[in-house]
PyMOL commands that place a pseudoatom at each C-alpha (Angstrom):
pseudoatom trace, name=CA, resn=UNK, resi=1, chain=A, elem=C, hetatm=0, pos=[101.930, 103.282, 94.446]
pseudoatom trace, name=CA, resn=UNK, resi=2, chain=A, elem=C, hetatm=0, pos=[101.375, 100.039, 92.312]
pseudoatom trace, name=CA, resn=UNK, resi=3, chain=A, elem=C, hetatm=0, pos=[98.047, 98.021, 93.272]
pseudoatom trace, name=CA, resn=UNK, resi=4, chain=A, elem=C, hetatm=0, pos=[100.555, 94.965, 94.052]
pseudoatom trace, name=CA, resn=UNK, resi=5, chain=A, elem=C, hetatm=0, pos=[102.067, 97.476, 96.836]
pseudoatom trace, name=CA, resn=UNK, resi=6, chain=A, elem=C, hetatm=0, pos=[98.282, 98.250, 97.777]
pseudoatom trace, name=CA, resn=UNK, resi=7, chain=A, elem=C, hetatm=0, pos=[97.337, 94.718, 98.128]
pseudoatom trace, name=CA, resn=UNK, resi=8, chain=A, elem=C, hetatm=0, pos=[100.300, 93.663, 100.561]
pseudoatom trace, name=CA, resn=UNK, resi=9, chain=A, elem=C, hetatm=0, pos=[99.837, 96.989, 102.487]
pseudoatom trace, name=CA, resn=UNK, resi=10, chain=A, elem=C, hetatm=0, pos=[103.355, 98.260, 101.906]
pseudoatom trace, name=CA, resn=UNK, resi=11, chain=A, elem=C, hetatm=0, pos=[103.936, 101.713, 102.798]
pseudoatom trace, name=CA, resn=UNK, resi=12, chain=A, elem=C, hetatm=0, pos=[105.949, 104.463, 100.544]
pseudoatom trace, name=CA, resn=UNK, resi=13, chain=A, elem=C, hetatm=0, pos=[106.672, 106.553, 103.595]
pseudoatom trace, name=CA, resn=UNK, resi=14, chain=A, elem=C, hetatm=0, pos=[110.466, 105.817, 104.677]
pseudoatom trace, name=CA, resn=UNK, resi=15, chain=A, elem=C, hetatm=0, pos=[112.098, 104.907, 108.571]
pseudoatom trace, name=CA, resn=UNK, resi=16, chain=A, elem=C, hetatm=0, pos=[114.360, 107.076, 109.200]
pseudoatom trace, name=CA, resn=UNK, resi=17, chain=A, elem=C, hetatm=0, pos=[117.922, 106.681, 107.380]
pseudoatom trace, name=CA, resn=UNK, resi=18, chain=A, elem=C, hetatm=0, pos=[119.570, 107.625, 111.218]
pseudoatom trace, name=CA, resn=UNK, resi=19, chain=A, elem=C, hetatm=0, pos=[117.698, 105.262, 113.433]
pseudoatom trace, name=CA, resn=UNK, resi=20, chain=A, elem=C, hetatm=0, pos=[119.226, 106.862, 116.316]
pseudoatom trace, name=CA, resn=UNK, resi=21, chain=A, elem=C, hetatm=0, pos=[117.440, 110.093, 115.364]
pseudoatom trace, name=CA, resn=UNK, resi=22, chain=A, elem=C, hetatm=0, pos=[114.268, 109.375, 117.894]
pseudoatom trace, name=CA, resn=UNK, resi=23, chain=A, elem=C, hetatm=0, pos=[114.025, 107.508, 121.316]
pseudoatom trace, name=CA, resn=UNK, resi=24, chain=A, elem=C, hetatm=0, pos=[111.728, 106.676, 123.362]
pseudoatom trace, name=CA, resn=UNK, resi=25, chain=A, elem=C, hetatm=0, pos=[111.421, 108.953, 127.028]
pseudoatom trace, name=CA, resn=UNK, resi=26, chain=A, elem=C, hetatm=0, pos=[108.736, 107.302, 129.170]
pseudoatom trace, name=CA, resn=UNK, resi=27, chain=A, elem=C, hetatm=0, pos=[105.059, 107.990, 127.519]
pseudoatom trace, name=CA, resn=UNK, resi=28, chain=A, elem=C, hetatm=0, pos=[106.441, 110.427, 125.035]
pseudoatom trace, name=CA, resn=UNK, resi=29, chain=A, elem=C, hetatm=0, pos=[108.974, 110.565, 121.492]
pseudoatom trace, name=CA, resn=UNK, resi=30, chain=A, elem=C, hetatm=0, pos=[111.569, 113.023, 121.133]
pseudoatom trace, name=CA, resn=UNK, resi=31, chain=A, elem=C, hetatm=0, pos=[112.549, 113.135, 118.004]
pseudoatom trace, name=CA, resn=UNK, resi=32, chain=A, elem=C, hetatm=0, pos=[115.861, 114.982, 116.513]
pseudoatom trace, name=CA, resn=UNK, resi=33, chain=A, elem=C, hetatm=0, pos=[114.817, 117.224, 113.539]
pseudoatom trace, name=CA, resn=UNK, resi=34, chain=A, elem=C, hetatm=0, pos=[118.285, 118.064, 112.508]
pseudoatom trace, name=CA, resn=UNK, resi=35, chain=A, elem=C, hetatm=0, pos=[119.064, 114.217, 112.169]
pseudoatom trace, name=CA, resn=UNK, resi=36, chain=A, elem=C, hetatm=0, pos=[116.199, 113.594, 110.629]
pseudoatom trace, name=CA, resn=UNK, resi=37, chain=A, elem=C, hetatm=0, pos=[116.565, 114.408, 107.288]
pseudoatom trace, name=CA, resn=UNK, resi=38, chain=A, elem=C, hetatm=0, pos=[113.031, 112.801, 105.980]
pseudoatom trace, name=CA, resn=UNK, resi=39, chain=A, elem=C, hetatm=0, pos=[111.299, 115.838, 107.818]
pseudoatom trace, name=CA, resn=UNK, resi=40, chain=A, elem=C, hetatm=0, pos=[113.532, 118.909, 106.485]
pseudoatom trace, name=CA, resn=UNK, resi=41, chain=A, elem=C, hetatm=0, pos=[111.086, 120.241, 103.851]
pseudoatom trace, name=CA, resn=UNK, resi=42, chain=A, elem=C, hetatm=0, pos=[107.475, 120.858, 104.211]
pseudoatom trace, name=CA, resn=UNK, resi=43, chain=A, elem=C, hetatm=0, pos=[105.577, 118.380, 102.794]
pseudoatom trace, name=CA, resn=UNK, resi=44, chain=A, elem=C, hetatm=0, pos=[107.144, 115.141, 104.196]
pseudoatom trace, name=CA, resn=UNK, resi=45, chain=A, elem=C, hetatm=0, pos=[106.276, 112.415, 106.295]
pseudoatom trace, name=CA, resn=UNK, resi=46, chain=A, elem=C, hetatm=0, pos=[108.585, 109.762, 108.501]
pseudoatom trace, name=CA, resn=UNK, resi=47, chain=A, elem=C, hetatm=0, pos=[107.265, 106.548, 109.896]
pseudoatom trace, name=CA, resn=UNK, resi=48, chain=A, elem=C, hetatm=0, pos=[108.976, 105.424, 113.538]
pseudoatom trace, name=CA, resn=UNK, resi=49, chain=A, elem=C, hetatm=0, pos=[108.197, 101.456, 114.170]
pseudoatom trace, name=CA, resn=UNK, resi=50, chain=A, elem=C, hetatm=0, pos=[110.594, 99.421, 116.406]
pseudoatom trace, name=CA, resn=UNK, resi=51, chain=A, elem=C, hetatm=0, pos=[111.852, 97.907, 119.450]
pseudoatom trace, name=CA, resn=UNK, resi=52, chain=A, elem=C, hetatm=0, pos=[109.778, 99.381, 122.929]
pseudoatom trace, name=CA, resn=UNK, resi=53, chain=A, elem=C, hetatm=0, pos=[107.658, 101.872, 120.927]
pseudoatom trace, name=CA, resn=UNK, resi=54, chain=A, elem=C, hetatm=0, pos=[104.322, 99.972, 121.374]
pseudoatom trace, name=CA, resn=UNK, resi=55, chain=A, elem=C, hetatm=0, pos=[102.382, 101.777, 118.136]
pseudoatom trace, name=CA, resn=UNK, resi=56, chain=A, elem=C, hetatm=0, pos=[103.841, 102.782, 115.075]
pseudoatom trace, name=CA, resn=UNK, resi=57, chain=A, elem=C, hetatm=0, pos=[103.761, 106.773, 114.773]
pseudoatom trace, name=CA, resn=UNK, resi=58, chain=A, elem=C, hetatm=0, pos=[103.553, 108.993, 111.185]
pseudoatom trace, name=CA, resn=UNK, resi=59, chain=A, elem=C, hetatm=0, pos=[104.907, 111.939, 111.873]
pseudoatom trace, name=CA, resn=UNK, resi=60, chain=A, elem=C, hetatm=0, pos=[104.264, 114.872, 109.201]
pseudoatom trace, name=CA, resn=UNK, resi=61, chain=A, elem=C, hetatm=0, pos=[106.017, 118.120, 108.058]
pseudoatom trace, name=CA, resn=UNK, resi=62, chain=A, elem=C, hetatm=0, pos=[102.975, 120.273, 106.404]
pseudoatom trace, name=CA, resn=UNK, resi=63, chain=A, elem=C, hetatm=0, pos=[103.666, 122.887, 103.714]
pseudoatom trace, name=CA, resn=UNK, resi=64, chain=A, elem=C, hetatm=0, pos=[102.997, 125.648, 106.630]
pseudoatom trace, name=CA, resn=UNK, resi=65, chain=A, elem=C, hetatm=0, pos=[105.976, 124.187, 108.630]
pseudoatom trace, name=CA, resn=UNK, resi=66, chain=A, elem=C, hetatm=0, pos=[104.079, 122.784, 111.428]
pseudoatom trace, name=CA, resn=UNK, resi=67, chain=A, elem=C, hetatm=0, pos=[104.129, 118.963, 112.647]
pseudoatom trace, name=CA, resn=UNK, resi=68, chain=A, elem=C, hetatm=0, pos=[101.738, 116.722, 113.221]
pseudoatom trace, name=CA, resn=UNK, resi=69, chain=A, elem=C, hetatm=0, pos=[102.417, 113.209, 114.446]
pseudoatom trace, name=CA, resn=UNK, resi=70, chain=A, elem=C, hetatm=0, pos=[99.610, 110.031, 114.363]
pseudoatom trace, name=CA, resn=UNK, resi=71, chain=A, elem=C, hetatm=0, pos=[99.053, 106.776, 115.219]
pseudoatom trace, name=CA, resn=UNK, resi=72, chain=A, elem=C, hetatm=0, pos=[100.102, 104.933, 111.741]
pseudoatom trace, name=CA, resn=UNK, resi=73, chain=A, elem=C, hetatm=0, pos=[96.930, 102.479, 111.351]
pseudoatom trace, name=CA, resn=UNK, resi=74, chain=A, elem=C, hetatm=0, pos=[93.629, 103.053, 109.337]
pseudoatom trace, name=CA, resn=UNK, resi=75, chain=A, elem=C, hetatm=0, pos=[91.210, 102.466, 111.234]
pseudoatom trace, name=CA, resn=UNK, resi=76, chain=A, elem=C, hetatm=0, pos=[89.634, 100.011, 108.446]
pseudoatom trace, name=CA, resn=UNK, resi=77, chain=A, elem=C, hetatm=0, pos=[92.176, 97.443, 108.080]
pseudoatom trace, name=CA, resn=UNK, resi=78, chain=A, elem=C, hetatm=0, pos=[95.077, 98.724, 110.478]
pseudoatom trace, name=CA, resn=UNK, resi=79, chain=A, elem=C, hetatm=0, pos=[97.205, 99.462, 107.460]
pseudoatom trace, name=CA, resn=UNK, resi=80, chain=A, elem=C, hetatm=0, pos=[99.856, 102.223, 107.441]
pseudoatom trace, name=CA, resn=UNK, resi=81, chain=A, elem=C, hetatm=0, pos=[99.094, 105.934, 106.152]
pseudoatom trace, name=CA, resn=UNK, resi=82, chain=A, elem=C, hetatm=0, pos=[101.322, 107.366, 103.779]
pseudoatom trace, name=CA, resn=UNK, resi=83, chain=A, elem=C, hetatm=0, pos=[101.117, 111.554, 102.893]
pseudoatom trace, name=CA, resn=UNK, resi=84, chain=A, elem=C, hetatm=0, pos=[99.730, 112.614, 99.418]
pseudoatom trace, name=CA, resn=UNK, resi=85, chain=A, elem=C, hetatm=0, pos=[100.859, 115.348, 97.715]
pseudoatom trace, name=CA, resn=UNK, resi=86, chain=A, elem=C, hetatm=0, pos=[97.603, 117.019, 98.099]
pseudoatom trace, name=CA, resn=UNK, resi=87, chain=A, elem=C, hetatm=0, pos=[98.715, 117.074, 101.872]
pseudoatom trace, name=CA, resn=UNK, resi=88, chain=A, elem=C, hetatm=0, pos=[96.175, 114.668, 102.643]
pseudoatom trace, name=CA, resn=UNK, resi=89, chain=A, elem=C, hetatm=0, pos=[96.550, 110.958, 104.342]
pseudoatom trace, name=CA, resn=UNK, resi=90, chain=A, elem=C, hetatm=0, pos=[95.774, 107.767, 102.646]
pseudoatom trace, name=CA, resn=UNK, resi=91, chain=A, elem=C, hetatm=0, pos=[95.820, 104.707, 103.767]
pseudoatom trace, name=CA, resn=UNK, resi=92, chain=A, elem=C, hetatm=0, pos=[98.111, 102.209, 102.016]
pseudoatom trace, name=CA, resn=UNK, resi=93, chain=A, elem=C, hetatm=0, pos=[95.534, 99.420, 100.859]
pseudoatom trace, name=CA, resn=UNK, resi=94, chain=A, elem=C, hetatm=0, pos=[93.321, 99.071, 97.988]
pseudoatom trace, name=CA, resn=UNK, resi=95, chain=A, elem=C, hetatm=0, pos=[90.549, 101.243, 99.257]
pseudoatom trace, name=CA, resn=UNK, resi=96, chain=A, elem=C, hetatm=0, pos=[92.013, 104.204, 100.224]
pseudoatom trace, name=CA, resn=UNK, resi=97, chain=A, elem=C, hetatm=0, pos=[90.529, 105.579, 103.242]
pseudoatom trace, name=CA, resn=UNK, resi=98, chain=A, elem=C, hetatm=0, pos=[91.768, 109.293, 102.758]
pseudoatom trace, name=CA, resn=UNK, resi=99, chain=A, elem=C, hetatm=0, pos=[92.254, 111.662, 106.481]
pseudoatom trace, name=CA, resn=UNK, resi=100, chain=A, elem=C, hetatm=0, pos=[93.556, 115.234, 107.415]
pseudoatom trace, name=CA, resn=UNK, resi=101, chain=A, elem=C, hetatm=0, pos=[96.581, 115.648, 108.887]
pseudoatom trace, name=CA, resn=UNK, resi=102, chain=A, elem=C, hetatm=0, pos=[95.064, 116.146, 112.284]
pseudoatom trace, name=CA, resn=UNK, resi=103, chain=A, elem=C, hetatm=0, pos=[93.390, 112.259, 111.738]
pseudoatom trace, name=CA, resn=UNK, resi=104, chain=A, elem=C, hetatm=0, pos=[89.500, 113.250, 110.757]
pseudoatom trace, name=CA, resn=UNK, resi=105, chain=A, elem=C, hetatm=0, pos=[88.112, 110.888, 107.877]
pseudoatom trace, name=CA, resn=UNK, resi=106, chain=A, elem=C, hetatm=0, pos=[87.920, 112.281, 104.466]
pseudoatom trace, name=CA, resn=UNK, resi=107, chain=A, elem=C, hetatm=0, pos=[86.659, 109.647, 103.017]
pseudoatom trace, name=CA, resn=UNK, resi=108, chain=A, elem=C, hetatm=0, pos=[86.868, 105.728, 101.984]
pseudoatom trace, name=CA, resn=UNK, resi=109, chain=A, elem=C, hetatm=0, pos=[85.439, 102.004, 104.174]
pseudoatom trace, name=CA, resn=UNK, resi=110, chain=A, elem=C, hetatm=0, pos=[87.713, 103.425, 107.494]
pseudoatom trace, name=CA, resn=UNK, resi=111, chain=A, elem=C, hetatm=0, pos=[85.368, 103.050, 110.193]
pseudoatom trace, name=CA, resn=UNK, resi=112, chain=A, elem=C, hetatm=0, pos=[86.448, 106.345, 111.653]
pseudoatom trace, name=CA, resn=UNK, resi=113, chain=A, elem=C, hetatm=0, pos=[89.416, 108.947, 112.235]
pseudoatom trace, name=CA, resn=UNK, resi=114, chain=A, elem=C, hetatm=0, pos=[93.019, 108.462, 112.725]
pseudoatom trace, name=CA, resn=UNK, resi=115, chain=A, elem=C, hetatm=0, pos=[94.110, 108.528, 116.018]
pseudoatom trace, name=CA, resn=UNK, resi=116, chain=A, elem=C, hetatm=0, pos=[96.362, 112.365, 116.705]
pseudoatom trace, name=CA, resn=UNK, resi=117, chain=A, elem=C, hetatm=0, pos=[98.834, 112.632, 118.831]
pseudoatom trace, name=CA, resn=UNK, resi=118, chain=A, elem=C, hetatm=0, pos=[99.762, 115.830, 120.859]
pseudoatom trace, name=CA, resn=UNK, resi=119, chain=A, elem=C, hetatm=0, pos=[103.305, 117.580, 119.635]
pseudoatom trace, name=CA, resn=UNK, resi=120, chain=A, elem=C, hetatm=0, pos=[105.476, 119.941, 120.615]
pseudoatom trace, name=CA, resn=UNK, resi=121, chain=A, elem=C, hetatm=0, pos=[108.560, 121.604, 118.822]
pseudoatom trace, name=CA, resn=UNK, resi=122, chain=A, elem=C, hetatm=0, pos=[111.322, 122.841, 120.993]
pseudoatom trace, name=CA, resn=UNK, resi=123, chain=A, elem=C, hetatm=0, pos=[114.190, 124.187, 118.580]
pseudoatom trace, name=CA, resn=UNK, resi=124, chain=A, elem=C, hetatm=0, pos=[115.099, 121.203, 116.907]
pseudoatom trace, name=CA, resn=UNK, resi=125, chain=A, elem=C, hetatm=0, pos=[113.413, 118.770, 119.004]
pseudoatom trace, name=CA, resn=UNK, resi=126, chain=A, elem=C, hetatm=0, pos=[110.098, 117.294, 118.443]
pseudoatom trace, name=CA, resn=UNK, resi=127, chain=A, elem=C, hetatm=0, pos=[108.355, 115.766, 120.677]
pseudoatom trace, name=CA, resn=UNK, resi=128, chain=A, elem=C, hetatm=0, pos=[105.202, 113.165, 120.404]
pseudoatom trace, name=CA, resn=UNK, resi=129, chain=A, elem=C, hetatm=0, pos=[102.749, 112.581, 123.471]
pseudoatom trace, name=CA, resn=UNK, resi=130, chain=A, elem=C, hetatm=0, pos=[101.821, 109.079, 123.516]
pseudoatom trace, name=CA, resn=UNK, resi=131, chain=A, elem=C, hetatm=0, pos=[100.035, 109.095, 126.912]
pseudoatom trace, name=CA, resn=UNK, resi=132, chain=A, elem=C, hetatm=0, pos=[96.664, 109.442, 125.193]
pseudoatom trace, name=CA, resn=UNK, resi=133, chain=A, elem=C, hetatm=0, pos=[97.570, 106.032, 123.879]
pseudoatom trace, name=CA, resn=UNK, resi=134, chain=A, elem=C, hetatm=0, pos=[97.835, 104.313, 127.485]
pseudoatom trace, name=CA, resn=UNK, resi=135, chain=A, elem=C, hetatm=0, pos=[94.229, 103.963, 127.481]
pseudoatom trace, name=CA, resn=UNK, resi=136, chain=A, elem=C, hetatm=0, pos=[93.626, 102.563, 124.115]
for i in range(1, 136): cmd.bond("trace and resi %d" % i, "trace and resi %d" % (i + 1))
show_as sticks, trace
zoom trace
């Protein structure tokens, strides 16, 4: 990622190419992992952002083909996270606040973890808990 992209906080991780592929069901995500085609092989990451979802969410496929979905803001400037190949997080501004994938700090000015966010797998759905967020 180019230092311009850094600057402006513009992430590398994509939306999904079928919007339709998630809603929104009360306090909680379901999102359809055979229309989303970001998350198919291990080692991906999709960023949901829109209308009635109140937090932006990056959700992550790890090499050991287990998910892991977070609230997408650093918790130094609010920026988005974007996955490394290393399978780490970094936030997408110049300092590079680097997480796990379950949110704990690695590293960089963030002033503390990433916020993560309970999931479940259920054949091809996934689905992302954001109760925890309802008193944040």
């Amino acid at each position: 990622m180019s230092l311009f992209s850094r600057i402006l906080g513009l992430s590398r991780t994509a939306r999904p190419a079928a919007p339709d592929c998630w809603r929104l069901d009360g306090a909680e995500i379901r999102l359809d992992l055979g229309r989303a085609a970001e998350l198919k092989a291990p080692g991906t990451a999709l960023r949901l952002e829109g209308p009635g979802l109140a937090t932006r969410v990056l959700v992550v496929h790890d090499a050991g083909d287990r998910f892991y979905a977070l609230v997408n803001r650093c918790a130094h400037f609010g920026r988005r996270l974007d996955l490394l190949e290393s399978g780490e997080l970094m936030c997408c501004s110049v300092n590079r606040s680097r997480f796990d994938l379950e949110g704990r700090k690695l590293s960089g000015p963030a002033k503390g973890d990433a916020q993560s966010l309970p999931v479940v797998r259920e054949g091809d759905i996934l689905r992302v808990d954001l109760a925890a967020l309802a008193g944040k």
